[in-house]
N, C-alpha and C positions, 0 to 999 in steps of 0.2 A: 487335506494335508498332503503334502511332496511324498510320493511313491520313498525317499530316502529317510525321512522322519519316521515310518511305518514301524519301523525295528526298534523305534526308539520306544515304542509308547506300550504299555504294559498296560492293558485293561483292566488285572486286579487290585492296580493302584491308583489308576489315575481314567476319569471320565471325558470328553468333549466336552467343552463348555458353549463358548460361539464361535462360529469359523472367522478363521483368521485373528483373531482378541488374541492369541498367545498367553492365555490362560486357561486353566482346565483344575476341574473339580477329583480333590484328596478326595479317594473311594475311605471308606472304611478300615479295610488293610491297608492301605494308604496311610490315616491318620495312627493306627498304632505302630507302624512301623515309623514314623515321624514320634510319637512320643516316647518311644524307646533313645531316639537320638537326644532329646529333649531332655530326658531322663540321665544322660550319660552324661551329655556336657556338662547338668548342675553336680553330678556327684562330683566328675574329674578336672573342674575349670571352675568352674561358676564359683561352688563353696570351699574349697581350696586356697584359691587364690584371692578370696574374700570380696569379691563381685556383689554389688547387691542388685535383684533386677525389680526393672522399672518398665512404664509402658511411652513411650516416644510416640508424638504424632504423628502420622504420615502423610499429612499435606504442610506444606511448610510456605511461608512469605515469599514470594518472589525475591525479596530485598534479602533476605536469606541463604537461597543460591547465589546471587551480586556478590554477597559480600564471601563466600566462600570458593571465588572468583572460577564458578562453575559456567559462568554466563559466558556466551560464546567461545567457549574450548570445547563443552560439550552441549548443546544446543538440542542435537539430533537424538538424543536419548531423552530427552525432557518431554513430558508428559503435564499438561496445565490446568487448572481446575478454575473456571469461570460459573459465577452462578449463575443460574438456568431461566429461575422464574425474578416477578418484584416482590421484594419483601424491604421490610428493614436493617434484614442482617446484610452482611458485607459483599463489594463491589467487586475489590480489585481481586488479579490474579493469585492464585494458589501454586502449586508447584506438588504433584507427589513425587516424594523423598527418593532420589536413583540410588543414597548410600546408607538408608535408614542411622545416618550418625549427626546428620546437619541439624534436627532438631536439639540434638544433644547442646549442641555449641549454638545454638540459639538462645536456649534456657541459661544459659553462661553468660551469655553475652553483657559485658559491662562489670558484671559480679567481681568481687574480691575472693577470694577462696583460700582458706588453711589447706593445707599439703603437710604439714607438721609431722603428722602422727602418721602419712601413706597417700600413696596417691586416690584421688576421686575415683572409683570402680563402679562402671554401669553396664550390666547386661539388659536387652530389650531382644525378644523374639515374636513381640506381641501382636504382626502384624506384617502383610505382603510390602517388599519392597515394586519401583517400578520402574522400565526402563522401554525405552520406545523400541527396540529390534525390529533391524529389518525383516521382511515375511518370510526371506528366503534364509533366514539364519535361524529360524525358532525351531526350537530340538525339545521336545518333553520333557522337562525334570535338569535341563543342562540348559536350554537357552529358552527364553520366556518373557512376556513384557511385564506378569503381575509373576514373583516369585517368593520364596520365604529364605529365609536368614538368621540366622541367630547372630545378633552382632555385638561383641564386648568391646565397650570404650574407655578410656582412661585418661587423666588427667592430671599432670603431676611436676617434679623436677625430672630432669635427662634421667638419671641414673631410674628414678623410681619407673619411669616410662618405660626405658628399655627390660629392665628387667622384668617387668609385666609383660610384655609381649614377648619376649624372649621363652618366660617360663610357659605362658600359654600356647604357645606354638608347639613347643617341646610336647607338654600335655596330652594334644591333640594329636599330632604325630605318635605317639606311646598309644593314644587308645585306636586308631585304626589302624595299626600294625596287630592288637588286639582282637582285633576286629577282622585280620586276617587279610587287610590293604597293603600293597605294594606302593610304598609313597615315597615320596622324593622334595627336596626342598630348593628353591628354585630363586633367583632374583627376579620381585619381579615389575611391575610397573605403575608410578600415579596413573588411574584411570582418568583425571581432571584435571589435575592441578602438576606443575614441576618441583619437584624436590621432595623430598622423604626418603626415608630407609624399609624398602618393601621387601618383604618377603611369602612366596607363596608355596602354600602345599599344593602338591599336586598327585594323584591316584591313577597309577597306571590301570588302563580298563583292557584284559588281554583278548577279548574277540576281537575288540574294533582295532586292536595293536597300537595304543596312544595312549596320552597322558591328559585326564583333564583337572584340569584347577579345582580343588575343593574351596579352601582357604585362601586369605590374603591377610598378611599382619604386619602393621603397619607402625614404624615410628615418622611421625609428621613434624620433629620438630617444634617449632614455634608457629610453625605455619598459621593454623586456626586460633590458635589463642591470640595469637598481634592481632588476625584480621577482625576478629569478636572482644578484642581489648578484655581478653580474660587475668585477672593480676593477682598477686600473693598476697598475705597477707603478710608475711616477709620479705617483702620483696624478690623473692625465686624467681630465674627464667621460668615460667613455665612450660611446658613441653606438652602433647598430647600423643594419641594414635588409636587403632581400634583393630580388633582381630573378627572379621567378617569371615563366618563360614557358612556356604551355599547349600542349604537344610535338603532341600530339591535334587542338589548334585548327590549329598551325602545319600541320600535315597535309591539314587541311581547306582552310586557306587558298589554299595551294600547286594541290591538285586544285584548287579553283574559278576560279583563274586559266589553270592548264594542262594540267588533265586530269591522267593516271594514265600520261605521258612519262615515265620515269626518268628516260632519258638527252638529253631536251632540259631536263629542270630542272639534271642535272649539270651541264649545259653552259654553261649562265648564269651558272655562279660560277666555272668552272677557267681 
């Protein structure tokens, strides 16, 4: 690892996995300080705002990416899954998931859906998202190719979308200010695709004197549902979006405020 990632990497959290993979193995203290975050978000987001969670794939169809017009805008962060040996099972291309929400709006794809009663609410945290990073960008716990996420998606009319994302943000903002975070809200950017209404949190970290991205929340519009012909079953525009928050980054943030305490961070929120 770069003499400048050194500072980055906290051995009682996180292990060397293989050189250069930009991945690396959750220690022990690692994973209970990950399930205390786990733990937060179901009480303050998840079950609150009536989330139900699900497990999402995370290899997904080529034609999947295609169609969520990820293909050649982001190329370079795509990661492809080819099978190895012969069998009878399947030929073509795979793709693991860069935004662990594309299988969401796969599983949609074509479907009629009632909004009636609330917008469709899915939490999935069940699995590493991945993204190809360059060598010389990969940072432990902040930048990485295999990383974790906990990603809340929604599907609905305008009004029932924004509002979800609006209240989720807020949530999240309330519990790391809790938590003892310097955080700030931020415009911020489609990583793939043009148009949406983004917004990002962001956690001032005060050694390094900056601000890194925790969160991203997302209103997308019609975007994904026209492109997966998602429709009502009253005819509603449909709308969708998702609130992506960086489990890795939150990890980080939490150590740079309080060190590698379990049980004084427990104690801040019980």
């Amino acid at each position: 690892m770069a003499n400048s990632n050194k500072k980055l990497f906290n051995e009682e959290i996180l292990m060397h996995f293989f050189q250069n993979s930009g991945q690396y193995v959750i220690k022990p203290k690692g994973v209970k300080l990950l399930n205390i975050i786990l733990r937060l978000l179901n009480e303050r987001i998840e079950i609150p705002l009536g989330f139900e969670e699900v497990y999402l794939p995370k290899i997904i169809p080529f034609r999947t990416v295609e169609t969520a017009g990820i293909v050649d805008k982001w190329n370079d962060y795509l990661i492809s899954v080819l099978p190895y040996g012969e069998t009878k099972g399947v030929k073509e291309q795979f793709i693991m998931d860069p935004l662990q929400c594309l299988a969401f709006y796969q599983a949609f794809e074509n479907q009629v859906v009632d909004v009636s009663q609330g917008a469709i609410k899915w939490y999935d945290h069940s699995g590493p998202t991945y993204r190809n990073e360059n060598l010389d960008k990969i940072k432990p716990n902040v930048k990485q190719r295999e990383f974790h996420r906990a990603e809340f998606v929604y599907l609905g009319t305008e009004e029932q979308v924004r509002k979800t994302r609006d209240d989720g943000l807020g949530r999240l903002e309330k519990l790391c200010q809790e938590l003892g975070l310097k955080t700030r809200i931020v415009y911020g950017n489609s990583c793939y695709q043009e148009g949406g209404d983004i917004l990002d949190l962001e956690i001032y970290l005060p050694k390094e004197k900056e601000w890194l991205e925790l969160a991203g929340a997302a209103v997308l519009f019609d975007i994904n549902t026209s492109r997966f012909k998602i429709t009502s079953t009253k005819n509603e525009n449909l709308w969708s979006g998702c609130l992506g928050i960086g489990l890795n980054r939150f990890m980080y943030a939490l150590i740079a405020y309080h060190g590698t305490d379990i049980k004084k961070i427990e104690e801040m929120v019980n």
